[in-house]
N, C-alpha and C positions, 0 to 999 in steps of 0.2 A: 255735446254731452260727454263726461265724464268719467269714466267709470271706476269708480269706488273700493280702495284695494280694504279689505281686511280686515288685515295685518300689513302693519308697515316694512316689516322684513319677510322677505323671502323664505316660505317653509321649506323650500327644495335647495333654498342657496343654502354656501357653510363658506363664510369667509376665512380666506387662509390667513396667517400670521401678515401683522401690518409693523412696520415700524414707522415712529412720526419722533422726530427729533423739533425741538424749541428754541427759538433761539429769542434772546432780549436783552437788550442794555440793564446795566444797573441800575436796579430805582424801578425798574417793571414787574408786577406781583403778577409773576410766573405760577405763581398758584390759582390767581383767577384764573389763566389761560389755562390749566391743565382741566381743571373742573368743569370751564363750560366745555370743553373739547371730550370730555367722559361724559359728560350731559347729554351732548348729542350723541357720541357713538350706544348710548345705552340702550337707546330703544331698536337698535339693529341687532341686540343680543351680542354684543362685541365688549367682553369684559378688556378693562381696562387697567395693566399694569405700570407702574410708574417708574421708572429710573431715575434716580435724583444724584445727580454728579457730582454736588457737596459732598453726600453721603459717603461716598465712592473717595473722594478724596480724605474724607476723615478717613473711612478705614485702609488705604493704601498707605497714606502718608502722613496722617495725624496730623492735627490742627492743636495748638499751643492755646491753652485759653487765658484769652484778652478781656480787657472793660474796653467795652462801646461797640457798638455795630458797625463802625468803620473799620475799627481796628478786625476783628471779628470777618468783615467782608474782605479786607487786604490778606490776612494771615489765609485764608483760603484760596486764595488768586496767585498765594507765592507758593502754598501745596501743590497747586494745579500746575503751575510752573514749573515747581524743581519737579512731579513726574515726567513733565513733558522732554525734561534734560537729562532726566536719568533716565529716559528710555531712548534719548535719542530721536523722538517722533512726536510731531505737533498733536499728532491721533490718540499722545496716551491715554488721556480719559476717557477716551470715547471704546478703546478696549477694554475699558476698566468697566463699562456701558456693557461691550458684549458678551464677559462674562458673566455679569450679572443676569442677562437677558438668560444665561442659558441653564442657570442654577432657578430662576422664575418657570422657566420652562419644565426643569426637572421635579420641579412641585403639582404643574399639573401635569403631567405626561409619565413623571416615574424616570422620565430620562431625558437629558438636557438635550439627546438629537431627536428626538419624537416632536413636531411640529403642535404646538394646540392651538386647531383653529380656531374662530373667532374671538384671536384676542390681540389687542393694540397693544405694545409696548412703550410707552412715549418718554423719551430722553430728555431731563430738565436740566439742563438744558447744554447749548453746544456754543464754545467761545472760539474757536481755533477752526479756522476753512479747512486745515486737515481733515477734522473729523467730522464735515460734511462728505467729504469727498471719500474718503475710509468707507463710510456707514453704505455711499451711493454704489459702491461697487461692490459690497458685501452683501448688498438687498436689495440688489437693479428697482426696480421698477415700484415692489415692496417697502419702500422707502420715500419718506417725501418728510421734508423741513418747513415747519412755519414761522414765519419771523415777523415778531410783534414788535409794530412803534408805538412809543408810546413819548412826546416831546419833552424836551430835556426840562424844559421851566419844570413840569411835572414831576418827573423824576427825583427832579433835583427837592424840591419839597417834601416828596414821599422819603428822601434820603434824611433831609434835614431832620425830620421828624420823629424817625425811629433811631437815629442816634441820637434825639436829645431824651427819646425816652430810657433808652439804654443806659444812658448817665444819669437818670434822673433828674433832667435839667426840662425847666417849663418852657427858655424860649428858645426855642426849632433855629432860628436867624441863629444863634451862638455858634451854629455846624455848618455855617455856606461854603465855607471854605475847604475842610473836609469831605462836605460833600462833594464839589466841584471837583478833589482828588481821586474821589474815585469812579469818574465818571468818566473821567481823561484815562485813567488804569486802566478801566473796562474796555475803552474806544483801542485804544493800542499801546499795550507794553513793550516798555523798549527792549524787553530780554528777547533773544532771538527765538525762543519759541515759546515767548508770553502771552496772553490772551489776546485776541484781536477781534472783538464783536463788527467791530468796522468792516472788517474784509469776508467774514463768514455771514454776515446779514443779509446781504442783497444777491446771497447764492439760495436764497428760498425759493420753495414751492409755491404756496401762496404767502401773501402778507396781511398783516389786518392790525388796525388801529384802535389802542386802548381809549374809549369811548364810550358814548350812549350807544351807538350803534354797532356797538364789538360783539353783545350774543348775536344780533342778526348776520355779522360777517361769518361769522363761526356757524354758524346752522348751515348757509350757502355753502360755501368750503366744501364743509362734511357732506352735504348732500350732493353737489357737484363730483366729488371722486370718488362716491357710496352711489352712482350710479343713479339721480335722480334726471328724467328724462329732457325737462325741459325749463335748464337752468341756461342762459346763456351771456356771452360776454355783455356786461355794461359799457358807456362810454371811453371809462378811463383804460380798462382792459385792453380794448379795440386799439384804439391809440398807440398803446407802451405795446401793443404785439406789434404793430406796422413800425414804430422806432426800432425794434429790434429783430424785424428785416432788414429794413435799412442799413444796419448797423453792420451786417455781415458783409456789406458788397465793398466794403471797406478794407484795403491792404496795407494799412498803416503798420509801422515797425514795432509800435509802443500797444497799441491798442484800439482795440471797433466800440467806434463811438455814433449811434442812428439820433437822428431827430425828424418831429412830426409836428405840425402846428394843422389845429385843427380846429373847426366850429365848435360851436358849446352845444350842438348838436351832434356833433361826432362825425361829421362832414370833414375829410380829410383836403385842406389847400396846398399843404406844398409838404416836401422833405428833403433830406440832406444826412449826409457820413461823413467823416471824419478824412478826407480825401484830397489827393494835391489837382489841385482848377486846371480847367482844359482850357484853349484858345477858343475863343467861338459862345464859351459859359457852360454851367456846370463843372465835372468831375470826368474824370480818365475814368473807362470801362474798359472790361474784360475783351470785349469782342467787335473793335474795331478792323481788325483783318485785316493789319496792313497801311489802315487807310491815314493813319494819325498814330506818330512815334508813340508809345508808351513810355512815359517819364514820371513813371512811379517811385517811390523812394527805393523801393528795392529793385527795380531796375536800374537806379542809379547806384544800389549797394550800400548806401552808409543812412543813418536818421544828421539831417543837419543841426539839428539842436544840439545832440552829444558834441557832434564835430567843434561846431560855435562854444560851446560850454567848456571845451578843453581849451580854447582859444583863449576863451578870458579868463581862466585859471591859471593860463602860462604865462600871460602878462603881468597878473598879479607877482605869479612870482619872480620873473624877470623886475620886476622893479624893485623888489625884497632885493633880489642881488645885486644889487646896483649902492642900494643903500647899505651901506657898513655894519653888520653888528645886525641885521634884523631876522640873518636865517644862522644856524647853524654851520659851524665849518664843511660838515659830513655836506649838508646841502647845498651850500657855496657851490661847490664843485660838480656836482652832480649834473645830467643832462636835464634841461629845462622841462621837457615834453615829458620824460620819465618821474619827473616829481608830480607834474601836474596827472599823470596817470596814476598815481599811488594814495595823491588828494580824494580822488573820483573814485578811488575803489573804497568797499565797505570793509575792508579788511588790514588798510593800512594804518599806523599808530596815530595819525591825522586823518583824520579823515571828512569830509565836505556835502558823504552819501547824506540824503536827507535833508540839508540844508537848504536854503532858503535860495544859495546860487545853482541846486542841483535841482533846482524847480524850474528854469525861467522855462515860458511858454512861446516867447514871439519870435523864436529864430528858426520855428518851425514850416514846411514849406506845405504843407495840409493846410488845408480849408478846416475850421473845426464846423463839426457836427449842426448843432447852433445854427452858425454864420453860414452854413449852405444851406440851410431850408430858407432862411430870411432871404438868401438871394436867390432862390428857385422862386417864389413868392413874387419878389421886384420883379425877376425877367418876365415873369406872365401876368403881371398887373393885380394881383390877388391881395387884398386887403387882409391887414394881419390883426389890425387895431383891436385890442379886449380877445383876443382870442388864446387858448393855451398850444404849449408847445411842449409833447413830451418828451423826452432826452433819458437816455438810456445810463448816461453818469451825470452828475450834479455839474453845474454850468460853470466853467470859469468865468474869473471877472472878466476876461477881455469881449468874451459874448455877455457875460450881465450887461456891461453896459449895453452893448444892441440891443439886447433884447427890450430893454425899459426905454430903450428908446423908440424901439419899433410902436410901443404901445402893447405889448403880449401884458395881457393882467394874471396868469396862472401860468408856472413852470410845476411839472409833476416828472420825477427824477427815481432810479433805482439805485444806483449804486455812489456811493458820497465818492468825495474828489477831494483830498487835504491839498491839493495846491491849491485851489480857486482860494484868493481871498474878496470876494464877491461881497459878503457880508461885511465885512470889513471895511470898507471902501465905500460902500453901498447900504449904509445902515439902516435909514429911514424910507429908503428907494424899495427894498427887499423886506418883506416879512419872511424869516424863517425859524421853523423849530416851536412855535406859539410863544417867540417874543414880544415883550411889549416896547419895543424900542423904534420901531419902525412906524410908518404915517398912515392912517388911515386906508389910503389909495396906494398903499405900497403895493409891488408885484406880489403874491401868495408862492415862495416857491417851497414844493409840496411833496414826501414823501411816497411812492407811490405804493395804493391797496388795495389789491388785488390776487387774482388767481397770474403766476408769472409768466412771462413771453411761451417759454421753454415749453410750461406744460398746454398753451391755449392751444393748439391741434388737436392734442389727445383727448382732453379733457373737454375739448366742446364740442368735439366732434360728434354727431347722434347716432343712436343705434336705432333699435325698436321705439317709435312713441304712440303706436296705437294694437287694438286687438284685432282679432281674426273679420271683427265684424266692421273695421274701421271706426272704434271710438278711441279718445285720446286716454292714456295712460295716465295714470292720476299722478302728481308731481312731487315723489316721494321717491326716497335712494331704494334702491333696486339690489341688493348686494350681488348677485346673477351678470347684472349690468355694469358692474363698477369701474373706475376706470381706473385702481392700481392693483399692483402684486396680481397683476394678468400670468406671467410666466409659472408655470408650473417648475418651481426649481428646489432642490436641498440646499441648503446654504451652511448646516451645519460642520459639514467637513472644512469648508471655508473657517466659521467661524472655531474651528481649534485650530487653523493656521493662523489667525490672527490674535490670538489668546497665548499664544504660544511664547511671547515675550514675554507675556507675563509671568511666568515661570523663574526666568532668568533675574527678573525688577526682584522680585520677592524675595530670592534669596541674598540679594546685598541691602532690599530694604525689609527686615523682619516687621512682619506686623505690628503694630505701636500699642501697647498695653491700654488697655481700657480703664477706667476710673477704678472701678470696682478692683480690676489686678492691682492695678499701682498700690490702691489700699491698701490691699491684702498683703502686697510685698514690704510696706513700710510695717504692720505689722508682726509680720513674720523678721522682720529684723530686729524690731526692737526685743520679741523673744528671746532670740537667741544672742 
């Protein structure tokens, strides 16, 4: 039995202030996600304020007005850019976010450090991992990010379509190209502190996919960290939390990479890190005692790939020297190792950072991720065929192929990888992103969506689920029970230390005349 609340919110709770930042690719209607996200918080009595970062950027920085919604979407991406460079901090717009939070605040409170509880402020949205990271230390706990996928085919449609309406042009197809431009902008700008939705996406809280089944991800969500008792992890969850155990036992130089291949029941077979192999099988651990050298890469002190990679940079250019006329006199002369050092840095007037040779993967002496769960599987005789495999970064090709060979029919992935070229290689072998280019019986590899590794302790951990007489709790958010902005803290004296540049931005960037002044000003001149 049951027992039957109410009222869906708490008479006796008062939830404190929440901040929820957005994050999405271009081509993502950001405004469905904010609506159904006010949908749900409403019936918990939790008014809902919105921060819209465009807005923010028109009035910091002014936006020049253009014909077309591309044009339109770029000239705002280079707003958000030059503030990011005139203040010097990937985080500008996102303080651009926190003053505003606290002028919203001084509307209902009379004063922008008077807290008013139960209310959401959600940030639409966040393009730079900075101001994930800003927002997370300025609102501990109070603070959580949702980052919505939604597949590029998609996207790129919804892009096509609103800039042929923008131009008044009937066929959509006339913009593929355009739209493609800015979907590559959105992923990562090559300015050094241009937007980068790539690298700020898979630092979410939870994830959820634009869908038929997107209001019911977003009701779970909000019910799950609105303190609803008896919400708990699904298949895929379970999974990407154990890859991302895995993932920590890992001492790699570059970065912790976990994998997990598991039933379609959720039956966990084997796992693997990103780790240099032991004699005997498996990976070097922590606490052999003695028993077995430790030849970790940072025991040994260097990553071999860089090492290797300065190798055949040097050769390169030792052969340039060799050949008459191919390098400059200044270079000629120079010491070989010193050039190929000045290649590899991102700061030299040549430079190789990024490039395609600043990628290779195989001269690495780590096991990847991937390829250790596959051979934890082999050593113990565990059949892998049709089964998924989830992995904490998107697969390189050199594990794609294993993997499609092993027989895995689903990879589910959090954080993308621009060196794999997996897809590329692997076109009709691989479905990814909901293309149609791939074969029926392709592998599915799959965006993962979900509540994140990070928060599945806190957030599924149980509190109270029944009453004094032992009947169960009816399965409804609890604001009492919730599982964020726990800590009792001020945060506003914080946030005028981080508002506090803004001061300085303003006065070399003057506010940008509004339509209406501009008018006024052209008229007033023609006056006089």
């Amino acid at each position: 039995m049951v027992i039957e609340q109410k009222e869906n919110k708490m008479a006796d709770a008062v939830a404190p202030e929440i901040f929820i930042g957005l994050c999405g690719a271009v081509g993502t209607d950001m405004d469905v996600v904010r609506s159904e996200l006010e949908r749900n918080l409403a019936p918990l009595g939790i008014r809902a304020i919105h921060v819209k970062a465009s807005e923010l950027i028109a009035e910091a920085k002014g936006v020049p007005e253009v014909v077309g919604e591309n044009e339109r979407i770029k000239a705002y991406m280079k707003s958000g850019n030059a503030i990011r460079e005139d203040l010097g901090k990937g985080d500008g717009v996102a303080r651009l976010a926190v003053a505003r939070i606290r002028k919203e605040r001084e509307k209902l409170t009379r004063s922008e450090t008077d807290p008013s509880p139960d209310t959401a402020y959600i940030i639409n949205s966040l393009k730079h991992p900075d101001e994930y990271e800003m927002l997370s230390r300025l609102y501990g706990d109070a603070f959580l990010m949702i980052s919505v996928y939604e597949a590029r085919e998609s996207r790129h449609k919804n892009l096509c379509q609103k800039i042929a309406r923008s131009n008044l042009v009937h066929d959509s197809d006339t913009y593929k190209s355009e739209a493609s431009e800015l979907i590559d902008l959105d992923q990562d700008d090559a300015e050094a502190l241009g937007q980068s939705v790539r690298d700020v996406f898979p630092l979410g809280d939870v994830f959820l996919e634009i869908g038929p089944l997107f209001p019911r991800q977003m009701k779970r969500a909000v019910s799950l960290f609105m303190g609803a008792p008896f919400i708990t992890p699904n298949i895929d969850e379970y999974g990407m939390f154990h890859a991302h155990s895995v993932a920590v036992r890992s001492a790699d130089l570059s970065r912790q990479v976990g994998a997990v291949i598991s039933t379609k029941c959720g039956d966990v077979l084997a796992m693997g890190c990103n780790e240099v192999p032991r004699v005997g099988g498996g990976a070097y651990w922590e606490d052999y005692e003695g028993e077995i050298e430790d030849r970790r890469d940072f025991k040994i002190g260097y990553d071999s790939t860089s090492a290797i990679k300065k190798e055949l940079i040097s050769e390169i250019v030792d052969e340039f020297k060799k050949a008459k006329g191919w390098l400059p006199a200044a270079y000629q002369k120079r010491d070989t190792s010193e050039i190929a050092d000045e290649l590899i840095s991102k700061n030299g007037p040549v430079s190789l950072s990024g490039k395609r040779i600043s990628s290779i993967l195989e001269y690495g002496r780590i096991v990847h991720a991937e390829m250790s769960a596959l051979m934890d599987a082999a050593r113990r005789g565990e059949a892998v065929e049709s089964q998924t495999l989830y992995c904490t970064t998107f697969p390189c090709h050199m594990c794609a192929r294993h993997i499609i060979s092993a027989g895995i029919d689903r990879v589910v992935y959090v954080e993308p990888y621009p060196k794999s070229l997996a897809k590329r290689l692997y076109p009709r072998e691989i479905s990814l992103d909901g293309d149609g280019s791939a074969d029926q019986s392709a592998v599915q590899f799959e965006p993962f969506v979900g509540i994140a590794p990070k928060r599945f302790m806190a957030w599924f951990k149980s509190g109270n689920r029944k009453d004094s007489l032992g009947f169960a709790l009816a399965n409804q958010p609890q604001i009492s029970a919730r599982k964020i902005a726990l800590q009792d803290a001020d945060r506003t004296s914080d946030e005028a230390s981080v508002v506090a540049s803004l001061d300085i931005y303003k006065k070399k960037n003057p506010k940008p005349k509004s339509k209406q002044q501009a008018n006024r000003g052209k008229k007033n001149g023609a006056k006089s």
